[in-house]
N, C-alpha and C positions, 0 to 999 in steps of 0.2 A: 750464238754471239749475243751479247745484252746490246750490241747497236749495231748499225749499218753505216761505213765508211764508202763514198764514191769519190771521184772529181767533179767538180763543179763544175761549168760554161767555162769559168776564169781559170781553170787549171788548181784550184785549192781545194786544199783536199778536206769533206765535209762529212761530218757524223750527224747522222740523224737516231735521236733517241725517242722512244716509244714506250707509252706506259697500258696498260690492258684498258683503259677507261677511253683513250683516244687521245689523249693530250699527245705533243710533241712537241720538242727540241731539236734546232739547228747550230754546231758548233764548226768552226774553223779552226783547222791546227794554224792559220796564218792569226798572229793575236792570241791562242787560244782565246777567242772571241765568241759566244753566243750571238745569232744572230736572227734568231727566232723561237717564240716559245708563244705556241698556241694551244686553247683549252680545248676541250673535248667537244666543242662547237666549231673549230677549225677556226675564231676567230683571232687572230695575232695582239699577243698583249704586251709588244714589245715595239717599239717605234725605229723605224729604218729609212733616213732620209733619202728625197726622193733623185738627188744629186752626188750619194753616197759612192766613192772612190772603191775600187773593188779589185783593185791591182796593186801588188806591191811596188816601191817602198811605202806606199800614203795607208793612212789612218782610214780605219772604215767608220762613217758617221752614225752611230748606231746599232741596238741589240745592246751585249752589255762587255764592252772594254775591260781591259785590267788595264790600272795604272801601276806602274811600278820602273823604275824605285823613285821616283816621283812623280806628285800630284802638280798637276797644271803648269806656271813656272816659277814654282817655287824651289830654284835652282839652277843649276850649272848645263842640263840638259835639256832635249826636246821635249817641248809639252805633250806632259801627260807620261814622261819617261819612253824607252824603249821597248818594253814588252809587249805592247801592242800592234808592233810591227815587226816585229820573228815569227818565224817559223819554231810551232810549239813540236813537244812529241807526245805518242802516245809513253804514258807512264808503268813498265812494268811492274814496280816495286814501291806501290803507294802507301806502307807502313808507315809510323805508326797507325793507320786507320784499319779500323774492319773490312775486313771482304765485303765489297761490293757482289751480295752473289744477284740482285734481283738484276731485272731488265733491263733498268734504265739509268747507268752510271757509267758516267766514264774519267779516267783519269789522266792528266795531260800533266806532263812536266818541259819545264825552258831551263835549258841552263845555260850560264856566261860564257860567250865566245871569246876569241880574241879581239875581235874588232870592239865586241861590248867594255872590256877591260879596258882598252885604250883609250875608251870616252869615262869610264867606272870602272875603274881599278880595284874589283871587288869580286870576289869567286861565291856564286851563289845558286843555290836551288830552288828554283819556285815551282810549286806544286800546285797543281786545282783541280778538284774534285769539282765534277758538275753531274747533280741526280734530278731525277725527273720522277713526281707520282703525280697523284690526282688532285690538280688544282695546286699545286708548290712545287716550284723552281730552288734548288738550295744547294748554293758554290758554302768551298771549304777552301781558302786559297793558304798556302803555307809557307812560308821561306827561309831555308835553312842557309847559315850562315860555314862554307865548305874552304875560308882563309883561314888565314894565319893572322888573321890581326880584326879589332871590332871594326864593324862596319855599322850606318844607320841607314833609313829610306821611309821614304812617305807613302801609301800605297791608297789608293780606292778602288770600288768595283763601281765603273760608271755606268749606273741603271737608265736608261733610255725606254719609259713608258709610252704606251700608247695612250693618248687619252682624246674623247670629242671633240671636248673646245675645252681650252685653257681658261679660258675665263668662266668657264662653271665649276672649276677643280678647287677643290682646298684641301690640306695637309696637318694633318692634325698629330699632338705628342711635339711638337717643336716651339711650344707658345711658353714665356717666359724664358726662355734660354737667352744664353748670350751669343751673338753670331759677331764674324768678320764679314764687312761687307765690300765684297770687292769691285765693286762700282764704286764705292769711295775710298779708293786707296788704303784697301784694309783692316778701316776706322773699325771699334768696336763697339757695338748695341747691344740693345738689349728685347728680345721683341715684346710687343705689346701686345700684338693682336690674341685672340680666342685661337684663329688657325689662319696660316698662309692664303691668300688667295690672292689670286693674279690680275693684274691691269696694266704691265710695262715689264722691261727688263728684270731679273732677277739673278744675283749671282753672291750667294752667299755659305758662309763657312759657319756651319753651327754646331754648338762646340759641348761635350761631354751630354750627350745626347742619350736618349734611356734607348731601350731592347728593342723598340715596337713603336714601327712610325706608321701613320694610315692615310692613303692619301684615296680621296674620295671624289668618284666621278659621278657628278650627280643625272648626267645625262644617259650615260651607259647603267645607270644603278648598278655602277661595281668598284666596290674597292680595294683598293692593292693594298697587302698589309706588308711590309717589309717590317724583318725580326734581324738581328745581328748579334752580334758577338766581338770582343775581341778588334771593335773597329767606331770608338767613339764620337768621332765627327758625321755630321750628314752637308752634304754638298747640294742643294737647291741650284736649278738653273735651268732660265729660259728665256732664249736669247731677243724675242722680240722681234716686233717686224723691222726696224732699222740694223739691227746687228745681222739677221739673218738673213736680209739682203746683200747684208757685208762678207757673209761668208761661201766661199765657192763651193761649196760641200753640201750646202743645205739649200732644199728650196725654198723663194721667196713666203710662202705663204705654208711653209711646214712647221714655223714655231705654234701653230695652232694648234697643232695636232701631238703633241708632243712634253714631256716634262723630265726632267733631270731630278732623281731623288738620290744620291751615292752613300755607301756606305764607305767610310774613308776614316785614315788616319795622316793628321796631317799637322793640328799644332805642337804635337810631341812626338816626335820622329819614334819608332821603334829602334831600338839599339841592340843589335844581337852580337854576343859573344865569340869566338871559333867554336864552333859547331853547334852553336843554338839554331833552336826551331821557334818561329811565329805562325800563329795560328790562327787564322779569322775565322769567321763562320756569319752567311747571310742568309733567309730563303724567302721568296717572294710566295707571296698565296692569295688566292681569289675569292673573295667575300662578294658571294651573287651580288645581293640586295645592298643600297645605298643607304645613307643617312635621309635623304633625299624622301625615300620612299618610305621612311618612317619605321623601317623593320629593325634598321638596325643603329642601336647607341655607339658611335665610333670610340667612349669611351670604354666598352665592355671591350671592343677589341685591344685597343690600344694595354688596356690592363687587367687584360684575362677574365674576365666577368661575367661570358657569356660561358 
């Protein structure tokens, strides 16, 4: 078998993926939700609050969410949409894609029930691929449009990092862009800075965004490279110690530990035809050495250089 399926403590049922180098992945068919993804040091590079809800119906805070068929509440239903609160399945027939023949892939499909129809009146397939190798996490999430009539939706894949301390992080490949800042109602900017770095809340939509974002942990001297496809926006966020107080799901003093980078589509809804397919593609990968430690130009990663 390329993975290993058991029950959890909570009754959900969990795959664990395995690559020959030692890395691993944890998914839940509740969500098809990833909920751990550690390097071949056993350390976890994926953030999972410490107040984190673990039973259905509730949203699990952390690892990395699907949003779908909407982002945040920008719309008619529950934040962050539905699909993160289904039961997903395994996927027999993940065409058009190549055989997954190595170790560490697996395929999960959701499709629309009746209760979903009654809130989205919308007959749909979503598909996600999630592979694991050495040192790279890389979902492929897809959704095919299975009505009679066009349908749209906003989708992200909410990335929930591990990171030291927030306040030594910055993010780099997002500097001159335009963002929505939703702490101000929306309003839209334009950033200034060189690269992101943290002092307070953050909660922003930034908008036609390139391949290759990097976000660099100078404490850990490691940086996460996230690469995409197929999903223009990146979603920034972190909630801060007053917000995160506010919220019942996260521990008071977890927005430290913690950063929000999404790969998302969201100011230009996709619009699929009867029986169109959409196609994202993200993968996360670990760059030992820091900017920090002088080994590495985040600009060679950011635009292939090294």
């Amino acid at each position: 078998m390329p993975w290993n399926i058991f029950q959890d403590a909570d009754g959900l049922p969990r795959i664990i993926l395995t690559e020959p180098t030692g890395s691993s992945a944890e998914v839940l068919l509740y969500g098809g939700q990833i909920v751990s993804w550690k390097n071949v040091r056993k350390e976890e590079l994926l953030f999972m609050s410490r107040k984190a809800h673990w039973k259905p119906p509730k949203e699990i805070k952390g690892g990395i969410p699907v949003c779908f068929p909407q982002f945040g509440n920008l719309g008619s239903l529950e934040q962050n949409g539905f699909a993160r609160s289904r039961l997903w399945s395994l996927d027999g027939d993940p065409s058009p894609l190549p055989p997954a023949n190595n170790q560490s892939s697996v395929d999960l499909i959701l499709k629309s029930t009746e209760d979903d129809l009654k809130t989205w009146p919308r007959s749909f397939e979503l598909r996600l691929r999630i592979s694991l190798s050495a040192g790279k996490l890389t979902l492929i999430p897809r959704v095919r449009n299975v009505d009679n009539k066009v349908f749209s939706f906003t989708f992200a894949l909410r990335n929930y990092l591990s990171v030291s301390d927030i306040s030594e992080v910055r993010v780099e490949g997002l500097e001159t862009l335009d963002y929505f800042d939703n702490l101000m109602h929306r309003e839209r900017f334009t950033e200034q800075a060189d690269a992101i770095t943290f002092d307070g809340e953050i909660d922003r939509v930034y908008l036609s965004t390139p391949t290759k974002i990097a976000i660099i942990d100078h404490e850990k001297k490691r940086t996460i490279v996230l690469q995409k496809n197929g999903m223009p926006d990146a979603v920034v966020w972190n909630p801060w110690d007053k917000k995160a107080k506010a919220l019942p799901d996260l521990g008071d003093e977890d927005y430290k530990t913690m950063l929000c980078v999404n790969s998302a589509v969201i100011e230009t809804p996709i619009v699929l035809k009867p029986f169109e397919e959409w196609r994202g593609y993200q993968d996360l990968s670990i760059v030992s050495s820091s900017y920090c430690s002088g080994q590495l130009d985040p600009r060679k990663v950011l635009y292939g250089l090294h």
